[in-house]
N, C-alpha and C positions, 0 to 999 in steps of 0.2 A: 220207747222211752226207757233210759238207764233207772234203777232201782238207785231210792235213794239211802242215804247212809246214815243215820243219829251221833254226833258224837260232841266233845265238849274241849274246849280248848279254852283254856285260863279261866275257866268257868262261866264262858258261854256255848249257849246251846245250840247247834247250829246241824241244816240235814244240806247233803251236799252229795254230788251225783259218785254213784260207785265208779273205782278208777281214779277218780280223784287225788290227788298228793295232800300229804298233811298241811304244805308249805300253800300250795293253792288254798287248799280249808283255812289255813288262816289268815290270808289276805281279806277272805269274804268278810270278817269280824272285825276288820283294820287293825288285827296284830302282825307287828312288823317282824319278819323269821332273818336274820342277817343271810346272805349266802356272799360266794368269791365265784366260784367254779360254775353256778348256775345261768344259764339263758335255754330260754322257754322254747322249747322244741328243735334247739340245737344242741345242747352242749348238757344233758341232764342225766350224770354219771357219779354224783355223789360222790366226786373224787376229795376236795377241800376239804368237807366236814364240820364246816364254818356253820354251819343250817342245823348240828343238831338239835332234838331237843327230845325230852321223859315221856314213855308213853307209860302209864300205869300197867303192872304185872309184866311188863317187859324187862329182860334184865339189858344194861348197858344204854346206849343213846341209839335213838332214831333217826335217820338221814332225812328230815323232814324235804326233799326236794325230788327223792326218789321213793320212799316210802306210801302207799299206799293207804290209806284210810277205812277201818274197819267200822262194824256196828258197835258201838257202846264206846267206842275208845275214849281215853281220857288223856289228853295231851297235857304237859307244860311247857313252857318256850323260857320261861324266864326264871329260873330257879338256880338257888346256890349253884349246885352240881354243873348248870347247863350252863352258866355264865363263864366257870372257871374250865370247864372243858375247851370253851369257845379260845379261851384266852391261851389255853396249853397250845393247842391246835395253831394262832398265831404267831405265838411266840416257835415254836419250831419252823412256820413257814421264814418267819425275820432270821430266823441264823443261819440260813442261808443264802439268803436276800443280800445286794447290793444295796447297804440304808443311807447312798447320800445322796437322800432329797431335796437338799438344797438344792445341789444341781441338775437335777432329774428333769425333763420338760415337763413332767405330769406331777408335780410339786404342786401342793392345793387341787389336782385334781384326779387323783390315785384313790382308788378304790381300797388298795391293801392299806393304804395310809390312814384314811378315812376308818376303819375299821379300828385298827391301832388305837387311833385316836379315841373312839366310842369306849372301848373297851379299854381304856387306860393304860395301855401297855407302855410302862418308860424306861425298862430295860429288859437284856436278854436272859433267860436264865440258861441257855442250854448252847451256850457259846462252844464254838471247836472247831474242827475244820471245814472248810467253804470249798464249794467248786472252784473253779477260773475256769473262764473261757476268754478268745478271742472276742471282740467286735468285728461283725460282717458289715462294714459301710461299701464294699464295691459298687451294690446297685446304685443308680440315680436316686432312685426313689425311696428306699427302704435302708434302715437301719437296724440291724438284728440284736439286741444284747442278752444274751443269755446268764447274762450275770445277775438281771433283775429278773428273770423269769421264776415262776410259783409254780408252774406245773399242772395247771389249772386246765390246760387243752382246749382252749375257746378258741385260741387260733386254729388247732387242726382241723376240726368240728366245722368251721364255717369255709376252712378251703376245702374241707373236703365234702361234707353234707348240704353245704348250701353253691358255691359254685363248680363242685365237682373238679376239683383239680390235682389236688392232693402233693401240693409242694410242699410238705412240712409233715412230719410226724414224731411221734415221740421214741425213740431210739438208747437203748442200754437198758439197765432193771436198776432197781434200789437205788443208793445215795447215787450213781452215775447217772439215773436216767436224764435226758437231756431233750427236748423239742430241737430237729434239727431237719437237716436233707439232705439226701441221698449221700453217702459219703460225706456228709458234713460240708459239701459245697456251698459255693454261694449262693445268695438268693439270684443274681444275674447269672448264677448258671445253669439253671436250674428251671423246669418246666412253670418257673413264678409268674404270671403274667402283672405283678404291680397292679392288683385291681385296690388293693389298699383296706380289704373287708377284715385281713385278721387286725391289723393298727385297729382299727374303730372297735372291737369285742376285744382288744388286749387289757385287763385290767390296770395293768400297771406301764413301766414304760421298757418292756422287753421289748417292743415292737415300736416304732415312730416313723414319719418319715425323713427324706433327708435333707436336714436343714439348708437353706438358699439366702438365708437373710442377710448374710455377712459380704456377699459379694453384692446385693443389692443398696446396702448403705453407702461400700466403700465408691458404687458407681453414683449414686447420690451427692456424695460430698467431691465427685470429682465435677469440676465447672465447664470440663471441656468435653463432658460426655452431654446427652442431648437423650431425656431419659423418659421413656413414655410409659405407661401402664394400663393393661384394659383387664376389664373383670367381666366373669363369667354370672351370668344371670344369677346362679344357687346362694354369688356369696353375699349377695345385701339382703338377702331371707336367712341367714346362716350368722353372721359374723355377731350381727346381735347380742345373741344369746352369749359371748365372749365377755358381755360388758354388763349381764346381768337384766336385758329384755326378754319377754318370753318370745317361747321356742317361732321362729317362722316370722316377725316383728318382720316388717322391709325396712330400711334404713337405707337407701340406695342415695340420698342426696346427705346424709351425714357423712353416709361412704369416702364418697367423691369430695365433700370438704378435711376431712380427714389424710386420704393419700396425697392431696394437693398441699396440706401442711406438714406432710414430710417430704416436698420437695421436689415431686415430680411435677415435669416439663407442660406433660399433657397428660390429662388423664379421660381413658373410652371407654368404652362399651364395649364388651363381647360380641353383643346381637347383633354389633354392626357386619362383623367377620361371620356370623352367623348366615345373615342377608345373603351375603357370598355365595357363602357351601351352597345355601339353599338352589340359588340360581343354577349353581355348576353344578350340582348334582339331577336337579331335574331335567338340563340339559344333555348333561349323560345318559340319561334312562331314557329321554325320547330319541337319542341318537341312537340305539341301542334297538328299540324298538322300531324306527322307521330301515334301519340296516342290517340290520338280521346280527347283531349284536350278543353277546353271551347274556342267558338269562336263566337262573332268574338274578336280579341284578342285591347285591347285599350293599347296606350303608348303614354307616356309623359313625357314629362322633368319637367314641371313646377306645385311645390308642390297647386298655386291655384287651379289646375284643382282637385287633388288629394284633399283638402279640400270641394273641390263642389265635391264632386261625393261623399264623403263617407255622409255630408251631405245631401244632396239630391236624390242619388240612391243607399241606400248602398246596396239595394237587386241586386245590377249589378256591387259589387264589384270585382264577380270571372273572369271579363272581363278584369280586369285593369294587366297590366305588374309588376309582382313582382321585376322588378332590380331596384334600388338605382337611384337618376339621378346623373349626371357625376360628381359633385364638390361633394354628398356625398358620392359615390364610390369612387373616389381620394382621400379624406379623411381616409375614411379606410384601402386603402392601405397604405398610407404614414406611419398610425401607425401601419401595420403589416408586411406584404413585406419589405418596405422600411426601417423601422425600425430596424429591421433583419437583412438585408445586411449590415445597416451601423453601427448595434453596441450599438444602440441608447435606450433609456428606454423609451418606449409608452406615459409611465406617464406624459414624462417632455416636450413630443410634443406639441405643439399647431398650431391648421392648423387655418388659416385665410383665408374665402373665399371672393374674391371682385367679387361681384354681379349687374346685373343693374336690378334687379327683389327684391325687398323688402320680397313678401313670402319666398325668401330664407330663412329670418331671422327666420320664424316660422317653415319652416322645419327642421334644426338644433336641434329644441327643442323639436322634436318629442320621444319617447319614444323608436321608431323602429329604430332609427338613433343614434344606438349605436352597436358597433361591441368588438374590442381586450378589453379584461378586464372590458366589461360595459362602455367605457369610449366611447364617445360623439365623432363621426365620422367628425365633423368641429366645435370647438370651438370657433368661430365668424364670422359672416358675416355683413359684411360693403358694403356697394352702390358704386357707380361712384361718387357721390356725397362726400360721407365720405373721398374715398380714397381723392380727390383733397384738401377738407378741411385740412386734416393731409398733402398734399404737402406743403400747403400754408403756416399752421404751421410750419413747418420745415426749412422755408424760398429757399425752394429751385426752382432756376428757372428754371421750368421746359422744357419752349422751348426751351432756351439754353442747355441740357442734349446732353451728348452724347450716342451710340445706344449703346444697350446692348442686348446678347441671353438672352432665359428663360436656367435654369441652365441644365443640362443631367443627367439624361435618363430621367426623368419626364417631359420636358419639348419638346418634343418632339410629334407630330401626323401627321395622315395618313388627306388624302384632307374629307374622310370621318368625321372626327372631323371638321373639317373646315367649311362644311355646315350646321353645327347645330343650326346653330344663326339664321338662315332663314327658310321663310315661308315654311312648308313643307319639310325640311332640315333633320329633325332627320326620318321621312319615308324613304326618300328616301336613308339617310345611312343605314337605317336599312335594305332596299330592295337591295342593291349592297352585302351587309354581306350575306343574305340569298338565293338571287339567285346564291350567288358563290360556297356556301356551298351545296345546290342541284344541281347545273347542275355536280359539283366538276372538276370544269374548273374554270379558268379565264374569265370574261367576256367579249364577243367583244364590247359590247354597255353599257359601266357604269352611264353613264346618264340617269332616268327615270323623263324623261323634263314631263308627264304626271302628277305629284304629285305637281308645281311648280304654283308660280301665288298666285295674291293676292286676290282671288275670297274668300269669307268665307267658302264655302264647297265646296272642290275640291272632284269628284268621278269619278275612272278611274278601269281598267282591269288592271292588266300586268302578262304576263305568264310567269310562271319560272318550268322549269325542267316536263313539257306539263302540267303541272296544269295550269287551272285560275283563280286567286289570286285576287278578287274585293278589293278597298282599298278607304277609305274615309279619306281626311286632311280637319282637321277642326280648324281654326283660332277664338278666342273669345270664352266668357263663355256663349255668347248669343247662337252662332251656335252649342257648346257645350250641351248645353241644349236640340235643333231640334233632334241632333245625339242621345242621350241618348235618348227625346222621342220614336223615332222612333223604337229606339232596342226593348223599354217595350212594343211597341205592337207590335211587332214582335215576343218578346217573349210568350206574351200572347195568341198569334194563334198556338203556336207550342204544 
């Protein structure tokens, strides 16, 4: 057991485990410490300064987010000295800030803004010269501006400590320093794989992705286009929270009344395209296994994993799942089956997928993700984010909506669909598809609770049809990488 610590912050008294940060000791007492630069076990380098605050017999300020908590200490958080530091501190981050928030997409919901705000700041004092930089819009997905960046390094922190990739770092010294790559290339040139994790930890809007809404209204308002829309399970738990429900809220029949009054044709379900993969993928792995087949066999939904692999293992490409993931299988159908039944010209189809995974956008644009007539298996992909923007526009209010189905037969899936969204989710549909198909029974026991859980590398047995079927789920590009390691020397001993 850690020795514990006595110390006093805005004059309460509080014992708290040695090691501890001052910024954690005052959470415990619900005094609120501000910080920019901080996240909790990634990014906690007391670069911003945003966090100081007075420790008694100290000279100067404290980085309460890296600083450590002694016996008897005596903190302040909120004192003249510590308020106007806070303020100097911002005010040099704003002059050299790009400050036009109006048009920023992170307008009302900017962390540096927000802060400004708190702390009153309504002009610059330390005006003078600014950076420039270019805009990197080449990727699909991503939108670079280093015009609004702070410097804050929450993006490097999480490509590089949490998925291990290390597309960005920060590059030059002093007023030049800049977050950039390798040569200041693009982010599509560059070993990025679009997973979308520095966007989500950017405080401001240096980082976004890349907007799709403009080409989806202009297809909307056209009468001769034939415009369908399916969404991914995450975003009627997700889009909510846009309109001011708590976090996780489903809304999945407000959803679908809402995209249907901005004028799409038809509106589906992901899960159904889901259904699909499932089928085709389990049929892969048994054809694999009854054929002496490459194994062990890898499958993914998400096109980042697919950019890191063919990047960096392509000699272990023959391991990866040849089927489509669900939204560009659903796609393809829509403009071939679907199309067919219902009379319709391929040509004049346009599928719209709403995503909460931004490498969708770059999957899309792939060369292999095209099927009937050459023609492009989902012609735009827009976020949880997009789609709300375009509610907003539309003026429609969305919590007052009444519920609405996804439309039939496409709108439709098995519970198998339904787990995809979760950790270990698309394993285990794939494991109910294929143990049913081998034993060629029904199953008495459809839950395989062994694939589940938020551990980063789940590894388990499960037998089907007297084989046993070793199986590894892997969550992250970082534990993604162990797993890949591991296969090359394994392959290398064979």
């Amino acid at each position: 057991m850690k020795k514990l610590i006595k110390l006093n912050i805005d004059g309460h008294d509080l014992e708290v485990e040695e090691g501890t940060t001052i910024l954690e000791a005052a959470k415990k007492v619900n005094i609120d410490i501000p910080t920019l630069c901080f996240l909790k076990e990634i990014n906690e380098i007391g670069d911003c300064r945003i966090c100081v605050v007075e420790v008694e017999g100290k000279r100067g300020f404290a980085t309460s987010c890296i600083q450590k908590v002694e016996e008897g200490m005596k903190v302040h958080t909120n004192t003249e000295k510590v308020i106007q530091a806070r303020k100097t501190v911002l005010d040099l981050i704003l002059s050299n800030h790009d400050r036009e928030c109006l048009t920023c997409v992170r307008n009302g919901n900017c962390e540096l803004q927000r802060l400004a705000q708190e702390f009153g700041v309504t002009d610059i004092r330390y005006n003078g010269d600014r950076n420039r930089h270019e805009i990197d819009d080449k990727s699909p997905s991503i939108v670079r501006d280093f015009n609004k960046c702070i410097l804050c390094r929450r993006c490097i922190s999480t490509c590089k400590n949490i998925q291990d990739i290390g597309a960005i770092d920060c590059t030059e010294r002093g007023f030049s320093s800049c977050i950039s790559t390798f040569e200041n290339k693009s982010l599509d040139d560059v070993n990025c794989t679009f997973c979308g994790q520095c966007i989500e930890n950017c405080p401001v809007g240096a980082l976004k992705e890349k907007d799709n809404t403009k080409v989806v209204w202009e297809k909307l308002k056209d009468e001769d286009t034939y415009v369908v829309v399916q969404t991914a399970p995450a975003v009627r738990v997700g889009i909510g929270e846009e309109f001011g429900l708590p976090i996780g809220t489903n809304v999945t029949k407000k959803m679908v009344t809402a995209l249907k009054r901005l004028g799409f044709d038809k509106v589906f379900d992901t899960n159904t395209g889901a259904d699909f993969t499932i089928m085709e993928e389990a049929t892969e792995f048994i054809q694999r296994i009854k054929n002496g087949g490459v194994l062990p066999m890898a499958t993914s939904c998400c096109p980042a994993w697919i950019r890191f692999i063919e990047m960096n293992y392509p000699e272990l490409l023959e391991h990866i799942s040849s089927c489509k993931s669900p939204h560009q299988m659903f796609g393809a159908i829509i403009k071939s089956y679907y199309a067919k039944k219902h009379n319709i010209d391929p040509n004049k189809i346009f599928v719209v997928s709403v995503m909460p995974c931004i490498a969708k956008k770059f999957e899309r644009t792939r060369e292999d993700m095209q099927g009937v007539e050459g023609l492009d298996d989902v012609d735009a992909v827009i976020t949880t984010r997009e789609l709300a923007r375009m509610i907003k526009q539309a003026h429609i209010e969305f919590v007052e909506l009444p519920d609405s189905d996804f439309d039939d037969p496409m709108g439709e899936a098995t519970g198998a669909a339904a787990i995809f969204g979760v950790t270990g989710g698309v394993m285990e549909a794939a494991l109910r598809t294929a143990a049913e198909i081998l034993e060629g029974k029904p199953l008495e026991k459809l839950e395989f609770e062994e694939v589940r859980g938020q551990k980063g590398i789940k590894k388990t047995t499960v037998n089907i049809a007297g084989k046993d079927i070793r199986i590894a789920v892997v969550s992250g590009l970082k534990n993604a990488r162990k797993m890949m390691e591991d296969l090359k020397v394994r392959k290398s001993r064979l």
